[in-house]
Backbone as a printed PyTorch tensor [residue, N CA C, xyz], in Angstrom:
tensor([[[ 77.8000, 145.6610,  -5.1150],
         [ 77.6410, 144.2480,  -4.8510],
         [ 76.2430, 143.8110,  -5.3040]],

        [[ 76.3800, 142.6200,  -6.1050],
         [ 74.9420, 142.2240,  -6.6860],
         [ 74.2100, 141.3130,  -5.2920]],

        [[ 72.7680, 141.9920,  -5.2040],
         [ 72.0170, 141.5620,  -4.2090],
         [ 71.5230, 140.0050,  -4.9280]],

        [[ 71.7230, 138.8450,  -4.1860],
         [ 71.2730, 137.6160,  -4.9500],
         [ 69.2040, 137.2290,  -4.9520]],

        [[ 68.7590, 136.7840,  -5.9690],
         [ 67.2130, 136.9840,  -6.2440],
         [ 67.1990, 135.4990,  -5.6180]],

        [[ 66.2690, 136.2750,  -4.7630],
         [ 65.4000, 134.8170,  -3.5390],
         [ 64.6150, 134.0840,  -4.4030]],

        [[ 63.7040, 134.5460,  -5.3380],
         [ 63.0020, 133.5760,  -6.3360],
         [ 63.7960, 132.5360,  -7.0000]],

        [[ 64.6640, 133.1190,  -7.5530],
         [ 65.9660, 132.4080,  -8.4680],
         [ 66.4810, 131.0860,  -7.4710]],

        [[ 66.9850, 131.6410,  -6.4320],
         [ 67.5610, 130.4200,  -5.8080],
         [ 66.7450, 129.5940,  -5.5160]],

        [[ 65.5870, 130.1090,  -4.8800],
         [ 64.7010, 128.8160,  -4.5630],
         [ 64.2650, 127.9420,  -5.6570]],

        [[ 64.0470, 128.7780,  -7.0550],
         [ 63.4200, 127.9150,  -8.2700],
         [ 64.7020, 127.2400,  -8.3690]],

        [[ 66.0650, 127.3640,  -8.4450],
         [ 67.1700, 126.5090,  -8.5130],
         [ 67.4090, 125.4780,  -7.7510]],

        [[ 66.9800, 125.7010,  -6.6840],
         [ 67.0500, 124.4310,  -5.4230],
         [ 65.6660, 123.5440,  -5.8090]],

        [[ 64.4140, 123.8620,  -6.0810],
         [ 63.3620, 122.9240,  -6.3340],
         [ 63.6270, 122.3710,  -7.6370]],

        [[ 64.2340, 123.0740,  -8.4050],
         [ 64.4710, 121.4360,  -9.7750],
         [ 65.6090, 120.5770,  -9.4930]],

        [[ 66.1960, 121.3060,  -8.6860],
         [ 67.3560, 119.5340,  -8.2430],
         [ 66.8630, 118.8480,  -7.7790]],

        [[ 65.4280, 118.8240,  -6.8320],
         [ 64.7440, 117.6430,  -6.5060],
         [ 63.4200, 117.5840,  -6.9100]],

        [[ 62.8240, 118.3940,  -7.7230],
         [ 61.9680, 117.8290,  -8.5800],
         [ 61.6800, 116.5220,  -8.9800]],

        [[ 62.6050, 115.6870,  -9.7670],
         [ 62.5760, 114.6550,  -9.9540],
         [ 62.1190, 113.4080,  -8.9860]],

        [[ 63.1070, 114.0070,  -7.8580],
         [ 62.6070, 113.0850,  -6.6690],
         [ 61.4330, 113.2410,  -6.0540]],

        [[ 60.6200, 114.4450,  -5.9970],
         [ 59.5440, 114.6840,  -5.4180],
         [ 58.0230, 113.6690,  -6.4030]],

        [[ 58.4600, 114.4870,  -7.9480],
         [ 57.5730, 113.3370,  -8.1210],
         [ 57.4390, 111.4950,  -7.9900]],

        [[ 59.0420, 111.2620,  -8.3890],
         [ 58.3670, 109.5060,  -7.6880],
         [ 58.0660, 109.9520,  -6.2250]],

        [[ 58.3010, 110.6720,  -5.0990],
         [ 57.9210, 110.3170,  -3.9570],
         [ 56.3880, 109.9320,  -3.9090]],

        [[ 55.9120, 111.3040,  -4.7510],
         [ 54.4080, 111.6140,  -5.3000],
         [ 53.8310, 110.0820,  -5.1500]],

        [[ 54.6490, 109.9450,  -6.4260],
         [ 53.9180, 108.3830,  -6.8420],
         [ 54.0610, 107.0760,  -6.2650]],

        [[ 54.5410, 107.2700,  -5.2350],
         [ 55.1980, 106.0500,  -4.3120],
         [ 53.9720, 105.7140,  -3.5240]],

        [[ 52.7200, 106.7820,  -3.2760],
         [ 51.8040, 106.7700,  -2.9160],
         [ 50.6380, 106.2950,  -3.7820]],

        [[ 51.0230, 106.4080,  -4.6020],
         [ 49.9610, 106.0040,  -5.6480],
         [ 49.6580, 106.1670,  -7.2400]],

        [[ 49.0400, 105.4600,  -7.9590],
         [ 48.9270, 106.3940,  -9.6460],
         [ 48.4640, 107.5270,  -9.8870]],

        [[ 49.1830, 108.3920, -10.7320],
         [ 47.7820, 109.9950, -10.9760],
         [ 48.1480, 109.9680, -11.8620]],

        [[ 47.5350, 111.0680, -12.7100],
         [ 47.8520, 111.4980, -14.1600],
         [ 48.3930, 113.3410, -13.8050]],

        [[ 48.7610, 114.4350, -14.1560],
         [ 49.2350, 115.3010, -14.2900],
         [ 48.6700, 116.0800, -13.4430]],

        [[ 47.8770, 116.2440, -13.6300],
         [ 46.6960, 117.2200, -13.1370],
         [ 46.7840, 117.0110, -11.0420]],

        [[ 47.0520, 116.0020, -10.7390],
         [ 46.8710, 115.8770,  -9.3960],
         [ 48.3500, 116.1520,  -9.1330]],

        [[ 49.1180, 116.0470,  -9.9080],
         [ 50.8740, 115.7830,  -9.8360],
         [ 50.6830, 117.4330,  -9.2020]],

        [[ 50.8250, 117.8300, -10.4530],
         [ 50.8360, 119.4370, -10.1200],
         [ 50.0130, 119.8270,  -9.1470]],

        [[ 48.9530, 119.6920,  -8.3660],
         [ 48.2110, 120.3200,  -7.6710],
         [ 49.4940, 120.0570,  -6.3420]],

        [[ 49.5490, 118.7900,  -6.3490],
         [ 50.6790, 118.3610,  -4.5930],
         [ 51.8050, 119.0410,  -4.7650]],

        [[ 52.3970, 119.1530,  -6.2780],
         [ 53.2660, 120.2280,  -5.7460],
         [ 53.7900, 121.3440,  -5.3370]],

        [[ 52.3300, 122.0650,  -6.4720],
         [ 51.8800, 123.7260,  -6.0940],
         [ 51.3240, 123.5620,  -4.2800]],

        [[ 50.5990, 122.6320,  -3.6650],
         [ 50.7200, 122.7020,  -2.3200],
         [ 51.7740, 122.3110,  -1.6470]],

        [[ 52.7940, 121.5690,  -2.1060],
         [ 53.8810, 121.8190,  -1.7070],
         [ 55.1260, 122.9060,  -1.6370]],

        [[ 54.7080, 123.9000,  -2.4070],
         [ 55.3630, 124.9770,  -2.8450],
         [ 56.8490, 124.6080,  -3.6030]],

        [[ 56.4360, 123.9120,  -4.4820],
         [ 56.7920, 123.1410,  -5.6150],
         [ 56.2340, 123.8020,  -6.7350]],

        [[ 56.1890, 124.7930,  -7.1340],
         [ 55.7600, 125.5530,  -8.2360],
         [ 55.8790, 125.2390,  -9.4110]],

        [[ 54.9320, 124.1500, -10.2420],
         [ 55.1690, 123.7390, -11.5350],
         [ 54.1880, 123.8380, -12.4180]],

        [[ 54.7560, 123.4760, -13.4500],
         [ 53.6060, 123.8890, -14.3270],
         [ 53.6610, 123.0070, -15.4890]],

        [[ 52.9640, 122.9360, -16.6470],
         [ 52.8740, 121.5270, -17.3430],
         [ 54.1590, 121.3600, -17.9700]],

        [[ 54.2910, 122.1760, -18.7530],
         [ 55.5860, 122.6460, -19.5290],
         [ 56.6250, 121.5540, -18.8220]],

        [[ 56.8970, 122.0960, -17.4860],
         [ 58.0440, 121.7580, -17.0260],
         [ 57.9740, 120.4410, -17.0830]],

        [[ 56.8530, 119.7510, -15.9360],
         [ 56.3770, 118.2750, -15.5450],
         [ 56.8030, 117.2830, -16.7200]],

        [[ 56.0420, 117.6070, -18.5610],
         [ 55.8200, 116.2130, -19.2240],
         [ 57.5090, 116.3900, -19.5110]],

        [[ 58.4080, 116.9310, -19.8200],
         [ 59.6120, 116.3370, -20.2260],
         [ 60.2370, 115.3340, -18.7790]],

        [[ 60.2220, 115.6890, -17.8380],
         [ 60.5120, 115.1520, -16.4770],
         [ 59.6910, 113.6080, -16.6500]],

        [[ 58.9470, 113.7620, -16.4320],
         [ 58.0180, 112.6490, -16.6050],
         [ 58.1440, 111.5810, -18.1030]],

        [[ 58.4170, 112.0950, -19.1280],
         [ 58.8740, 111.4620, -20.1220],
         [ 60.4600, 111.2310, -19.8940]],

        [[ 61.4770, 111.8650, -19.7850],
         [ 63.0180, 111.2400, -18.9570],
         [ 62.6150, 109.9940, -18.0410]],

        [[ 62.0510, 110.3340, -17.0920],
         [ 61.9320, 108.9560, -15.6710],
         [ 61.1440, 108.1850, -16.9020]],

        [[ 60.2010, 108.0710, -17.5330],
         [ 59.8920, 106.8810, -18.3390],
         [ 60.7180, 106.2520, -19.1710]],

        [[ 61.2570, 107.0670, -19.7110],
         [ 62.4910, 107.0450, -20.8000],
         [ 63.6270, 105.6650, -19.8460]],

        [[ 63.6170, 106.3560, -18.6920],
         [ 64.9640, 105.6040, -17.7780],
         [ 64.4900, 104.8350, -17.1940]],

        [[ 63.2110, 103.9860, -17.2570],
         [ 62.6160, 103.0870, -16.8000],
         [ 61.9770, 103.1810, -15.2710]],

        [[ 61.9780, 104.4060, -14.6440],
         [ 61.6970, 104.8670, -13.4260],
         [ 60.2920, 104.7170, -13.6480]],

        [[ 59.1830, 104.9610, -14.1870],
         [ 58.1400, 105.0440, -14.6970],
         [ 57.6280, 104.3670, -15.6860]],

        [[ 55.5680, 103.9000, -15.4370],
         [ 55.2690, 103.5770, -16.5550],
         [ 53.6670, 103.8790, -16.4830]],

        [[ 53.3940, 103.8850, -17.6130],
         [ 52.1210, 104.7690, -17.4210],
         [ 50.7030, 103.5170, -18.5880]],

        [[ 49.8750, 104.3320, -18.2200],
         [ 48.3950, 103.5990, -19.1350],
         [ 47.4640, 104.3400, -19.2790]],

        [[ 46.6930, 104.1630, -20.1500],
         [ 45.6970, 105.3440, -20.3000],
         [ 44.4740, 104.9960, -19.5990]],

        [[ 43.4210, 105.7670, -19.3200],
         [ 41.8910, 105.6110, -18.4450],
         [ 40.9790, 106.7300, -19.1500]],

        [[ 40.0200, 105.6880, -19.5640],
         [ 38.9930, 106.6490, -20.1020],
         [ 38.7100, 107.8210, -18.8430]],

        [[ 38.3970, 108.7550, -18.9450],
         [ 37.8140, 109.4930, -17.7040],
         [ 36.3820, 110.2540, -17.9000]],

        [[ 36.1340, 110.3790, -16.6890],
         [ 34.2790, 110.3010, -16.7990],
         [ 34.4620, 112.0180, -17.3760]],

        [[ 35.1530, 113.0680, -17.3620],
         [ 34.6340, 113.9290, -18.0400],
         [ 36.0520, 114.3490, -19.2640]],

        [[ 35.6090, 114.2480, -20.2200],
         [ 36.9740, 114.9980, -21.1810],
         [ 37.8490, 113.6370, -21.5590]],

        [[ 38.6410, 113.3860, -22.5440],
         [ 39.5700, 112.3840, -23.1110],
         [ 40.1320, 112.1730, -21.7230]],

        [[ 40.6390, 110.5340, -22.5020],
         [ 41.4140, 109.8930, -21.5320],
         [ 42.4050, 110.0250, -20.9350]],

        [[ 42.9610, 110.0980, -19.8340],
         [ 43.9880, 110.2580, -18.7130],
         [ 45.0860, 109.3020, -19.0240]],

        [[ 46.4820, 109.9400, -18.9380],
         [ 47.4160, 108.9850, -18.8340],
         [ 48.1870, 108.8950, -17.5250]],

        [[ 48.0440, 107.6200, -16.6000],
         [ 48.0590, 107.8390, -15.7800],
         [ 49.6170, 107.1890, -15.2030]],

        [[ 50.1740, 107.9050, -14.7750],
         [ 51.7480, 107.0370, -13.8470],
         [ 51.7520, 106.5360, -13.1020]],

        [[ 52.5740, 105.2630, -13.1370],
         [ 53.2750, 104.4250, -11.6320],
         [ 54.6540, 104.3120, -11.9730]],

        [[ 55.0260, 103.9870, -10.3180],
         [ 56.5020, 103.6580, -10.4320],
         [ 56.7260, 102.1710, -10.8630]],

        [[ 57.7740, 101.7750, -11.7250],
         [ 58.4620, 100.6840, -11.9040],
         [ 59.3610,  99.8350, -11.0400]],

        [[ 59.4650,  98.8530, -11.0720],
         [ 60.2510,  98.3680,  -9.9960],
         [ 61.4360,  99.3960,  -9.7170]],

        [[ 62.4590,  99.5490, -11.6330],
         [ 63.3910, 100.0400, -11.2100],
         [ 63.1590, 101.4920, -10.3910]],

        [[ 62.0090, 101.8640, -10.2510],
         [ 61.7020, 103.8780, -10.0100],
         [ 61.5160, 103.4890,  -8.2280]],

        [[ 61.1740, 102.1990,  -7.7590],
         [ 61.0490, 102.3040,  -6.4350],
         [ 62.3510, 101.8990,  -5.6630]],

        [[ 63.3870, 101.6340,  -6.5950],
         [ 65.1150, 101.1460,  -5.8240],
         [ 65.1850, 102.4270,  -6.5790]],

        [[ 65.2530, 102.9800,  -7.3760],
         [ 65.8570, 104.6440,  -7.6020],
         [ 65.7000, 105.5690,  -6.0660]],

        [[ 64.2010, 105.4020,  -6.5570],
         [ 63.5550, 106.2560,  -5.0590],
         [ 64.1770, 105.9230,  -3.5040]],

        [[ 64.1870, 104.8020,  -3.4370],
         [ 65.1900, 104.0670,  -2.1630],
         [ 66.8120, 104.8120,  -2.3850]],

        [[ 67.4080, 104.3790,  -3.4530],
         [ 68.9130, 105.4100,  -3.3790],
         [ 68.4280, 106.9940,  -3.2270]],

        [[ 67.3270, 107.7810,  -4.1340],
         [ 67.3470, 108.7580,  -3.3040],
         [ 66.9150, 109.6570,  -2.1540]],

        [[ 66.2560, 108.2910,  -1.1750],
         [ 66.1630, 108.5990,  -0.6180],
         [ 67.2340, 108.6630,   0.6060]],

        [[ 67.5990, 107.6630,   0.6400],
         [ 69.5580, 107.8290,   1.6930],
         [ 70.0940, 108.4210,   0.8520]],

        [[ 70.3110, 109.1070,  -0.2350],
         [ 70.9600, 110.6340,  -0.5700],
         [ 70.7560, 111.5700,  -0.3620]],

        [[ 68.9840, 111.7460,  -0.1820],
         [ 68.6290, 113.2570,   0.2750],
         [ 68.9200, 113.2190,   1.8580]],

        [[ 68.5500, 111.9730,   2.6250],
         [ 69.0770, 112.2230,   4.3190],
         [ 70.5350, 112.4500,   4.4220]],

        [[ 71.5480, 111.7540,   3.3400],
         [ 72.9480, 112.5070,   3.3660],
         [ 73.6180, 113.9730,   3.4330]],

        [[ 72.7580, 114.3020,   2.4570],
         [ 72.4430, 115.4410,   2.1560],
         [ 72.0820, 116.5480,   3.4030]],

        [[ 71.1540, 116.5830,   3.1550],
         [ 70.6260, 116.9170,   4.8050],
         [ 71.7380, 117.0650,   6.3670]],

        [[ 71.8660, 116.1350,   6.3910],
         [ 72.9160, 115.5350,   7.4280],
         [ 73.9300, 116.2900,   7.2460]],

        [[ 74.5320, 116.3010,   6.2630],
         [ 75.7000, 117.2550,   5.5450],
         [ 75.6370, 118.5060,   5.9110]],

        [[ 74.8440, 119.4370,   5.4210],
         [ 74.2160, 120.6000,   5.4200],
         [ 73.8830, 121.0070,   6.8010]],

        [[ 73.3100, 120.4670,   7.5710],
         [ 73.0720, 120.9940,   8.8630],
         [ 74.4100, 120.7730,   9.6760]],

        [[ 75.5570, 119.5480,   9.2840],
         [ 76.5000, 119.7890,   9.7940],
         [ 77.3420, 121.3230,   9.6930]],

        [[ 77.3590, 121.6770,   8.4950],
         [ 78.1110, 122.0750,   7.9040],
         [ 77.4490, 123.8790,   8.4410]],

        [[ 76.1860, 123.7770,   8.4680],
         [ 75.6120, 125.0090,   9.1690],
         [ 75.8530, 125.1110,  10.7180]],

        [[ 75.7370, 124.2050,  11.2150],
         [ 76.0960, 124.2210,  12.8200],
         [ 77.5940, 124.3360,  13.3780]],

        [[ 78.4100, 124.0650,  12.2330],
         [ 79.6360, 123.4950,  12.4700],
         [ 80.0660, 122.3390,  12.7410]],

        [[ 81.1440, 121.9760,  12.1880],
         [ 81.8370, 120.6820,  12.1070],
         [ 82.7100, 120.4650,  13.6390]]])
């Protein structure tokens, strides 16, 4: 019997809400990459750039996002993200999806 890899699942369960974690991110405020990744590596959200700019270019792509550049006091300029109107009614649907979710799941662990 194949023993299932705890790393694996968990990295499988954090990119289904990846997406959502960063607008949550940004629901708080603008950053550019660099702070993105730090909240999520303290979130144990394990990312890394690679992963982040295609994510971040999709939600822009889909109008969830929009970004501007800022000179910054050390090194080239920062491009920095906010949410779009449409990224803060996204964020609102997922957010009563992830409490569905949730709700679901603990039913479904406790019994129905």
């Amino acid at each position: 019997m194949e023993i299932l890899n705890e790393e694996n699942i968990k990295s499988q369960m954090r990119k289904g809400v990846l997406e959502y974690c960063i607008l949550s991110i940004l629901r708080k405020g603008d950053s550019y990459v660099s702070p993105l990744i730090m909240q999520l590596k303290q979130a144990k959200m394990i990312v890394v750039e690679g992963t982040l700019y295609p994510l971040l270019a999709r939600q822009k792509n889909q109008g969830l996002l929009s970004y501007r550049w800022e000179e910054s006091p050390s090194g080239p300029p920062r491009k920095y993200y906010s949410l779009t109107d449409k990224g803060r009614k996204a964020l609102e649907v997922m957010d009563e999806a992830w409490q569905d979710v949730v709700k679901t799941v603990d039913l479904i662990k406790t019994g129905i």
